[in-house]
C-alpha positions as CSV (number, residue, x, y, z in Angstrom):
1,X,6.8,-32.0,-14.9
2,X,3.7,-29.8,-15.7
3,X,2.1,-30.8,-12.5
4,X,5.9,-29.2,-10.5
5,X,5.4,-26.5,-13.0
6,X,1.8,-25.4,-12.4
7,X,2.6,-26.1,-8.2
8,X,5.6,-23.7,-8.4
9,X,3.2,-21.5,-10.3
10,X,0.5,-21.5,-7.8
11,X,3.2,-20.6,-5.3
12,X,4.7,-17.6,-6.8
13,X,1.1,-16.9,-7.1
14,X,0.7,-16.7,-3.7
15,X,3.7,-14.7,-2.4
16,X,2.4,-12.0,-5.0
17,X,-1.1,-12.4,-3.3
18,X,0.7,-11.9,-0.1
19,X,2.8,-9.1,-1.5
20,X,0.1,-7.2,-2.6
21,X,-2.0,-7.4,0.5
22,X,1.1,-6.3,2.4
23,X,1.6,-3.1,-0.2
24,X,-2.2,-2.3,0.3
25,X,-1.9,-2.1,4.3
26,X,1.4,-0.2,3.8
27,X,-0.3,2.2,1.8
28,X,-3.0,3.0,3.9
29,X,-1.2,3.0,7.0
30,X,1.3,5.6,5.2
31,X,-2.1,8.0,4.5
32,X,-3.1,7.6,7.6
33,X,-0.2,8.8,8.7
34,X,0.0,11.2,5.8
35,X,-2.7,12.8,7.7
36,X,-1.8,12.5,10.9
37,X,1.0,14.5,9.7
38,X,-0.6,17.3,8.2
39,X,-2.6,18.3,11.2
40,X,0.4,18.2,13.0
41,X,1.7,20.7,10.7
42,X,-1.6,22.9,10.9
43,X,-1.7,22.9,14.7
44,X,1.5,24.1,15.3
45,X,1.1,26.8,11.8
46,X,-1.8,27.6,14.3
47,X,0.2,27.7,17.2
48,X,3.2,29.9,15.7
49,X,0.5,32.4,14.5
50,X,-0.7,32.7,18.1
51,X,2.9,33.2,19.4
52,X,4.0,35.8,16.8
53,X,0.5,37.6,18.3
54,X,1.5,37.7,21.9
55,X,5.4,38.3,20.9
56,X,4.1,41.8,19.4
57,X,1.7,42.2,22.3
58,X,5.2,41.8,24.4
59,X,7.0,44.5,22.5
60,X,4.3,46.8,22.8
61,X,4.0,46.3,26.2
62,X,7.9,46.8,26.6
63,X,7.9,49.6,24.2
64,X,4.9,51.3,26.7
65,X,7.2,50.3,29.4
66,X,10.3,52.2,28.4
67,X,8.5,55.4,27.5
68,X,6.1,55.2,30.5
């Protein structure tokens, strides 16, 4: 009885071991991604700051356009 006790033991023992190692790779494939992320978010922060620059070049040229 101790011997099925310790054996279901062991086994619980290992599916936490396994658990653990899966929560380890799941957390660093989710910084990874985490990262991934946030230079996404500073290229296109870069990329909307270069559009609002040429959309006020096109005004201006637009504006010279209509006076011109």
């Amino acid at each position: 009885m101790l011997a099925e006790a310790m054996l279901r033991c062991d086994r619980a023992r290992e599916r936490l071991d396994r658990a653990l190692a899966d929560l380890r790779a799941l957390a660093a494939d989710c910084a990874w991604k985490a990262r991934a992320i946030e230079l996404m978010l500073e290229r296109c922060a870069a990329q909307q700051r270069e559009l609002v620059g040429v959309l006020d070049q096109l005004e201006s040229i637009q504006s010279g356009l209509r006076a011109g």
